[in-house]
C-alpha positions as CSV (number, residue, x, y, z in Angstrom):
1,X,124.6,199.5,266.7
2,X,121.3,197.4,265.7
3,X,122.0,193.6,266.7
4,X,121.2,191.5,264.3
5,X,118.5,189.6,266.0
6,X,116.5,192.5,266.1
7,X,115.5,192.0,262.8
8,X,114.8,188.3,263.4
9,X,110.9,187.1,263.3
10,X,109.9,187.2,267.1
11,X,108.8,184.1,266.2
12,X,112.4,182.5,265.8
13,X,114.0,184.2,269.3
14,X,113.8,181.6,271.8
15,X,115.9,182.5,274.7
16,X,115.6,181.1,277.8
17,X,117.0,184.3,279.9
18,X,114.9,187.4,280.7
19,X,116.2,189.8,282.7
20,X,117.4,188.8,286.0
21,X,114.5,185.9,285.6
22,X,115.9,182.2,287.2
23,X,112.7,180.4,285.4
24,X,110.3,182.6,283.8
25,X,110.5,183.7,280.1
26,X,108.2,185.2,277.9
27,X,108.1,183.7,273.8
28,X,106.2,184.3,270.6
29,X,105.5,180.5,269.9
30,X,104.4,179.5,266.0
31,X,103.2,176.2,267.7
32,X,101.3,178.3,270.3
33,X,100.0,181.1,267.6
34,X,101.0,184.0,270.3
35,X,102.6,184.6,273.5
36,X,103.7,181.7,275.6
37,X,104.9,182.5,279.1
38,X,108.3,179.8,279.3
39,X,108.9,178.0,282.7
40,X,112.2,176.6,282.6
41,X,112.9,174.2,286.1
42,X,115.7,173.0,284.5
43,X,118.4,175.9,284.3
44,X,121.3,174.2,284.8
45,X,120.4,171.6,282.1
46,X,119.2,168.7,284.1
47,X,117.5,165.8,281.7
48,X,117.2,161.9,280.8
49,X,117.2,163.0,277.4
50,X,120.3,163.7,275.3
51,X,118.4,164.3,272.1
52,X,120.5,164.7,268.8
53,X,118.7,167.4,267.8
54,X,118.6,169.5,270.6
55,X,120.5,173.0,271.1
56,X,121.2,172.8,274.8
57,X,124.9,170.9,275.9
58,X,124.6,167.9,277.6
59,X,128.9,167.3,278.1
60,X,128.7,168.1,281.3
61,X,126.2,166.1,284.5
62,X,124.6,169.5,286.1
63,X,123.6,169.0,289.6
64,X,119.5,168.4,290.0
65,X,117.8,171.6,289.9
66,X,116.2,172.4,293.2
67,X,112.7,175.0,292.7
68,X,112.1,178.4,294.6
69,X,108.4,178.7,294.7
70,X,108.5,181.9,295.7
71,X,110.8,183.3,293.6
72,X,108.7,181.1,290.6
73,X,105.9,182.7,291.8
74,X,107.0,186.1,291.5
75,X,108.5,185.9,288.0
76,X,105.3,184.4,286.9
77,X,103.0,187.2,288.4
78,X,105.3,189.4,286.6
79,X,105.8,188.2,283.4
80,X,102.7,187.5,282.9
81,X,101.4,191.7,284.3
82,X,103.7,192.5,281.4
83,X,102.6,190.3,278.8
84,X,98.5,191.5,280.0
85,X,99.8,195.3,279.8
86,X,101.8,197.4,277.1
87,X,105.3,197.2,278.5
88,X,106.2,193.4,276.6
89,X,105.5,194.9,273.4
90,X,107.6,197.5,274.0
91,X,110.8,195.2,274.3
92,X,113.3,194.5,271.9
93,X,112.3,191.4,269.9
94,X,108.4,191.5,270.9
95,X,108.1,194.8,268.6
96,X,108.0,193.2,265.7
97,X,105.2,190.4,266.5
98,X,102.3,190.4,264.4
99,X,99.0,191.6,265.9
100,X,97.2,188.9,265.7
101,X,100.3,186.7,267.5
102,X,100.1,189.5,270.7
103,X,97.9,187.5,273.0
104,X,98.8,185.5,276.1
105,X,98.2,182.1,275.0
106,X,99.5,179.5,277.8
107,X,102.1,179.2,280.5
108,X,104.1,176.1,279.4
109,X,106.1,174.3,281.1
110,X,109.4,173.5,279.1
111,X,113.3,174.6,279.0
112,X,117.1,173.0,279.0
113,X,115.7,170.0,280.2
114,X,112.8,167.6,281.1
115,X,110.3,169.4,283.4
116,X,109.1,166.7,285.0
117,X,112.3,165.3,286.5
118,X,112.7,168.1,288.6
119,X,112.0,167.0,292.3
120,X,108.6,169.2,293.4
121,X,107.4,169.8,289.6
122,X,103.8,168.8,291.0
123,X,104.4,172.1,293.3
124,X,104.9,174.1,290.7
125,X,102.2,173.6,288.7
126,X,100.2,173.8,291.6
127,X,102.5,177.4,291.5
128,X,101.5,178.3,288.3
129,X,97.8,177.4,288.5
130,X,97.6,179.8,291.6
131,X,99.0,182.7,289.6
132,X,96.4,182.1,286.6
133,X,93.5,181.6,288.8
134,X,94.4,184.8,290.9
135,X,94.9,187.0,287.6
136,X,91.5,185.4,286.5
137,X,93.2,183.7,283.0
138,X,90.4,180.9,283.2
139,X,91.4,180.4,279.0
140,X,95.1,180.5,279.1
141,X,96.0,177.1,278.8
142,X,98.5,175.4,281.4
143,X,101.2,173.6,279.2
144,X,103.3,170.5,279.6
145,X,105.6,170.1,277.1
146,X,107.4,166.7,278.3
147,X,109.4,164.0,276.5
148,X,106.9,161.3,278.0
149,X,109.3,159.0,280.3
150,X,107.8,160.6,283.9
151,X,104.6,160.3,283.6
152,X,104.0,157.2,285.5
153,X,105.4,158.9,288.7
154,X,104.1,160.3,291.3
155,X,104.9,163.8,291.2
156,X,103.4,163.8,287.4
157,X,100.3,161.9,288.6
158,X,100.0,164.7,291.4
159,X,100.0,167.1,289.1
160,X,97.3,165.9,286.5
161,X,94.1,166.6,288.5
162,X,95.7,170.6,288.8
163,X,96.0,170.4,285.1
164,X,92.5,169.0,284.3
165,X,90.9,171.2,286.7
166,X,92.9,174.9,285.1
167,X,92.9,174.0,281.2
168,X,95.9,171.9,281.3
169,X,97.5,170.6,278.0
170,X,100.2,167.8,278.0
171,X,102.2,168.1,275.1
172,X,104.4,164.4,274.5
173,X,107.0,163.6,272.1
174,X,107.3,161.2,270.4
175,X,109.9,161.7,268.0
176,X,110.2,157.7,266.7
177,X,108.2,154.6,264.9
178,X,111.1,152.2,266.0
179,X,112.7,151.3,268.9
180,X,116.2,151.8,267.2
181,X,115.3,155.0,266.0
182,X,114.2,156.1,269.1
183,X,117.4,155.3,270.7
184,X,119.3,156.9,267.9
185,X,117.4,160.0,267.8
186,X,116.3,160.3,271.9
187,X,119.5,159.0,273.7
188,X,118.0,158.1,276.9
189,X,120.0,158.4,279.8
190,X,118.0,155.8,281.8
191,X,117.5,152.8,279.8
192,X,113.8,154.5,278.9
193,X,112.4,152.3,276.0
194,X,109.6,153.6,273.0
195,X,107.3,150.8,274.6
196,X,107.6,152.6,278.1
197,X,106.8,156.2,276.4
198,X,103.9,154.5,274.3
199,X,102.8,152.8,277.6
200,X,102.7,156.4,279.1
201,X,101.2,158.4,276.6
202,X,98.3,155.8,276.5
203,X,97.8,155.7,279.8
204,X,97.6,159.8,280.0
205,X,95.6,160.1,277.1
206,X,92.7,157.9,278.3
207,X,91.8,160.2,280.5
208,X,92.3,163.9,278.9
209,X,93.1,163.9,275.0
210,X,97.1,165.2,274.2
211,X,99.2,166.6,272.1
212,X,101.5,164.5,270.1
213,X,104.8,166.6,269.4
214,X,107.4,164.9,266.7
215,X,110.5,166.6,265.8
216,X,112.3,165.2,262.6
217,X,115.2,165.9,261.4
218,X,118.0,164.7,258.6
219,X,120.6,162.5,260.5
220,X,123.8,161.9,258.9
221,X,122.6,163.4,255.2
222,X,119.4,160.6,255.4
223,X,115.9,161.7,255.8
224,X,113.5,159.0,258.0
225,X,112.8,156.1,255.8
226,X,109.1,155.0,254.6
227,X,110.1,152.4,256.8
228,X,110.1,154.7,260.0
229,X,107.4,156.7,258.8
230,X,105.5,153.9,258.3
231,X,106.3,152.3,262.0
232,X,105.1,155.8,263.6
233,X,102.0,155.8,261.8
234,X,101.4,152.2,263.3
235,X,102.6,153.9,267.2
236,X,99.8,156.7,266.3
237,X,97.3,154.0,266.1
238,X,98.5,152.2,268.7
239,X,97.9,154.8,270.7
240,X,94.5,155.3,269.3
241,X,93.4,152.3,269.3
242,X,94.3,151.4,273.0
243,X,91.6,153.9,274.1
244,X,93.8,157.4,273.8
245,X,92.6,160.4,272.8
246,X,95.0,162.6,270.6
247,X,94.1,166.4,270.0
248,X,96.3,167.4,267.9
249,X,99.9,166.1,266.2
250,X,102.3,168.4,265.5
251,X,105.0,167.8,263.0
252,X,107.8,170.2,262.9
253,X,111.7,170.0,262.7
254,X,114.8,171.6,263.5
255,X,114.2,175.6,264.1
256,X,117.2,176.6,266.2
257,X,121.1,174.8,265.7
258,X,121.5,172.0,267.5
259,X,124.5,170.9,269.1
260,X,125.1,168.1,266.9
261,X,126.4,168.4,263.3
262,X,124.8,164.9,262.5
263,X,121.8,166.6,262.3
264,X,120.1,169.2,259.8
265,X,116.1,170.3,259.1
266,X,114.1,168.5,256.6
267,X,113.2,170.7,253.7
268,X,109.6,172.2,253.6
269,X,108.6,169.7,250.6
270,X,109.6,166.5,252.7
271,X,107.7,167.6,256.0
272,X,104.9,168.4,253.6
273,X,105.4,164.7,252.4
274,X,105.5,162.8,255.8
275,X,102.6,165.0,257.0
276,X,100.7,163.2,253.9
277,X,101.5,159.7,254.8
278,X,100.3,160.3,258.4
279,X,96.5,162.2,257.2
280,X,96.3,158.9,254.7
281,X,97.6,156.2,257.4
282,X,95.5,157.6,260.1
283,X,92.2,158.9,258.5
284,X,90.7,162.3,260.6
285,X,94.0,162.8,262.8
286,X,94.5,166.6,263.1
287,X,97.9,167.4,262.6
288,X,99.5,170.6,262.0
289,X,103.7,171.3,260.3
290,X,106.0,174.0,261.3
291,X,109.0,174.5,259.4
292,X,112.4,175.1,260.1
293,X,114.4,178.6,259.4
């Protein structure tokens, strides 16, 4: 029997498990435009997020993830030996990915939880550079797809000169204009506020420009108000006009089913229309919109 997510997109399979892999996954990413090798440090679920939106359970308090190097290491090398040969195309789901889409773009950081909460996540970039530098993939971008609220510690700020020096990307959400929203939509676990994440991002993008990643969503049957949008224009700015440099915002919404019901994808017309306040309120941003399935 065919299942039916063989005959999904590649683009819309975004399971975390391959093979007998603890961290490593390969994914065709829209937001990527090709292959994206996953890193997941947070397998058990581990995060100071409890985001409404999100498709990972947070009922239950895993126990801190604790990183193998070596066994990171060698799902990297290969993973990413597949992706670089024929085999990955091969493999059920990957078949059906578009030509164009079958190149190794990054290795991103990102899973069931916040990456950079894991105790030693500065060793593992450090783990990930090694394996990119030894396979000589000098233009495969080194990802960091983060919710923002680490990146004042130390093990983040230990990481940032590996990511500047092997063409590192940080990726930050920022999902909210208000601080209400924000702990509507985010649910920090750790009394985390927007101002702290703002405070963060600026601080980051001073030095290397980032991407800006926004997930909305319909909560409860409402769509964000011109209110909200307005406010997260004015934290776009902020962030701007504080001295940080923002490469790219990307404005998607929900792709996969959440965990909550509360919560639903806007249509294609009203991400169309908040994309068009944003390029008006904040003249020569580049910004890009992915929609939901």
């Amino acid at each position: 029997m065919t299942s039916r997510s063989s005959h999904r997109p590649a683009t819309s399979l975004h399971s975390r498990r391959w093979g007998e892999n603890r961290y490593v996954y390969p994914v065709i990413s829209r937001r990527s435009k090709g292959l994206s090798i996953g890193v997941n440090l947070n397998p058990s679920g581990q995060c100071n997020f409890n985001c409404l939106y999100c498709q990972v359970s947070r009922k239950a308090k895993p126990a801190p993830d604790k990183i193998d190097l070596g066994v990171l290491e060698t799902e990297l090398r290969w993973t990413v030996q597949e992706a670089l040969g024929s085999r990955l195309w091969t493999r059920r789901h990957f078949a059906t990915t578009p030509p164009e889409m079958r190149r190794l773009n990054d290795i991103a950081f990102s899973g069931d939880g916040e990456p950079t909460c894991v105790a030693g996540f500065d060793r593992a970039v450090e783990t990930a550079a090694k394996v990119k530098g030894e396979l000589g993939l000098d233009r495969v971008k080194l990802v960091v797809i983060t919710n923002a609220s680490m990146m004042d510690r130390q093990p983040f700020q230990r990481a940032l000169p590996i990511l500047d020096a092997h063409n590192g990307e940080i990726w930050a959400k920022l999902d909210a204009g208000t601080e209400e929203s924000f702990a509507k939509i985010n649910r920090p676990h750790s009394g985390t506020t927007l101002g702290g994440i703002l405070d963060n991002i600026i601080a980051v993008a001073r030095g290397r420009p980032v991407v800006i990643q926004t997930l909305l969503s319909r909560v409860d049957g409402s769509s964000p108000s011109p209110r909200e949008i307005a406010a997260y224009c004015d934290r776009l700015r902020e962030i701007l006009q504080a001295g940080g440099k923002i490469k790219l915002v990307q404005l998607h919404t929900i792709a996969r089913p959440p965990q909550s019901e509360a919560v639903e994808p806007l249509s294609n017309a009203e991400l169309d229309a908040v994309a068009s306040i944003v390029r008006r309120a904040v003249p020569g941003l580049p910004l890009e919109t992915y929609y939901g399935t």
